[in-house]
C-alpha positions as a Markdown table, in Angstrom:
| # | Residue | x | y | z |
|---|---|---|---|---|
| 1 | Unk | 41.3 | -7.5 | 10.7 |
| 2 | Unk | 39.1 | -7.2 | 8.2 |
| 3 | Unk | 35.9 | -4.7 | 8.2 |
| 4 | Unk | 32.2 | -5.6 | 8.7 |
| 5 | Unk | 30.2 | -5.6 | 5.3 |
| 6 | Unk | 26.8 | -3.9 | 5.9 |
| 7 | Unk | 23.4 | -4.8 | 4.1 |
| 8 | Unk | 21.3 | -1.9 | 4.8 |
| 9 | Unk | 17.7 | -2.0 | 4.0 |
| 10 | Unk | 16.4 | 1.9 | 3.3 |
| 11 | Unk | 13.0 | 2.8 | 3.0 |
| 12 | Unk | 12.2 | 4.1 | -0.7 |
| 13 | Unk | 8.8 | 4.8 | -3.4 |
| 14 | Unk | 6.6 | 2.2 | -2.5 |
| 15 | Unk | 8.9 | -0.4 | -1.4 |
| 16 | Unk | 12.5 | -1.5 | 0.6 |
| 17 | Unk | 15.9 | -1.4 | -1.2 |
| 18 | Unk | 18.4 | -3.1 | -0.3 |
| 19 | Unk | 22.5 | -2.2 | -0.5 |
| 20 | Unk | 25.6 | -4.8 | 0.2 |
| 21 | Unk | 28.0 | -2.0 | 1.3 |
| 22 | Unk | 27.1 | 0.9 | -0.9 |
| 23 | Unk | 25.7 | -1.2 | -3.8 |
| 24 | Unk | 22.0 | -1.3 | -4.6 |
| 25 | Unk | 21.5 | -5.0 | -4.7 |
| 26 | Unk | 17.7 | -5.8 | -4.3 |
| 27 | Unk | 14.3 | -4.3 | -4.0 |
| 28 | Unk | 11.3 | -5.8 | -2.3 |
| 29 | Unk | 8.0 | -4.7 | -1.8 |
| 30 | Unk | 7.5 | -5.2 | 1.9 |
| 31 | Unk | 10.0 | -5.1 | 4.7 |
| 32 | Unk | 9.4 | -8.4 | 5.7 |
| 33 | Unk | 10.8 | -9.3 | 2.3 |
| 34 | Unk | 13.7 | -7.4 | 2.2 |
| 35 | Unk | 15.1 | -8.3 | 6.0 |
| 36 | Unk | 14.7 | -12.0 | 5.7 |
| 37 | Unk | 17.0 | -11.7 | 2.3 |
| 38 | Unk | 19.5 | -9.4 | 4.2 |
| 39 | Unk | 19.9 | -12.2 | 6.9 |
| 40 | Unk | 20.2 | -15.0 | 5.0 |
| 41 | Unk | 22.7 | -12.5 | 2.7 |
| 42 | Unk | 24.8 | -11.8 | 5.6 |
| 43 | Unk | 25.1 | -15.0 | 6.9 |
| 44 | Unk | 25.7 | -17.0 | 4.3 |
| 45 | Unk | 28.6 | -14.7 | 3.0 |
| 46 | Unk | 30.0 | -15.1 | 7.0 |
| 47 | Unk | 29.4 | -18.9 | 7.1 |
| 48 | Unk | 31.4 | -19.6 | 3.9 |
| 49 | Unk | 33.6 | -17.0 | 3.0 |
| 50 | Unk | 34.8 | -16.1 | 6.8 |
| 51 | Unk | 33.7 | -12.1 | 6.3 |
| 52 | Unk | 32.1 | -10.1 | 9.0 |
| 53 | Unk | 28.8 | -8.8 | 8.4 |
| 54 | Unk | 25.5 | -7.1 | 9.6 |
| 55 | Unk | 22.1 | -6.1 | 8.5 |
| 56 | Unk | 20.5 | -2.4 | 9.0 |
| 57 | Unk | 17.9 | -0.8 | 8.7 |
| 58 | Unk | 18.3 | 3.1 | 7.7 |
| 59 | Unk | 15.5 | 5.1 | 9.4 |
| 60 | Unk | 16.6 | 8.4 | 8.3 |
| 61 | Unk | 18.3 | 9.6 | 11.4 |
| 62 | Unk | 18.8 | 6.7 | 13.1 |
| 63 | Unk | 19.9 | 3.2 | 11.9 |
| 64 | Unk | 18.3 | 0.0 | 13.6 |
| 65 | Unk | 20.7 | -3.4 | 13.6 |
| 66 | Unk | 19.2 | -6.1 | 12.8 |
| 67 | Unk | 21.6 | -9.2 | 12.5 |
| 68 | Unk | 25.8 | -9.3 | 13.2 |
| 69 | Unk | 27.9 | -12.2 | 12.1 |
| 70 | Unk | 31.8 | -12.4 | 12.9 |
């Protein structure tokens, strides 16, 4: 069994980053932004390549899941 690859998006200076695993990846300026291309992200790489994925949002002390494929 393979293990779940997570897009995270974190909060950072005036603006969303976004990691694939621990990998900076994208930034965006709003979060709207930023989540929409995490979803599409993590489905896409579950629809064609098979590999389980999810989408989080880091909120310091808590993280919020957004999407889960496979």
């Amino acid at each position: 069994m393979s293990s779940r690859l997570l897009f995270t998006i974190a909060a950072r200076t005036q603006g969303w980053q976004l990691y694939e695993g621990e990998h900076g990846r994208s930034w965006f300026p709003s979060l709207g932004e930023a989540r929409e291309n995490a979803k599409l992200l993590a489905a896409t790489l579950h629809e064609h390549h098979g590999i389980p994925t999810a989408v989080i949002i880091d909120m310091g002390r808590e993280s919020v899941e957004l999407a889960r494929h496979g």
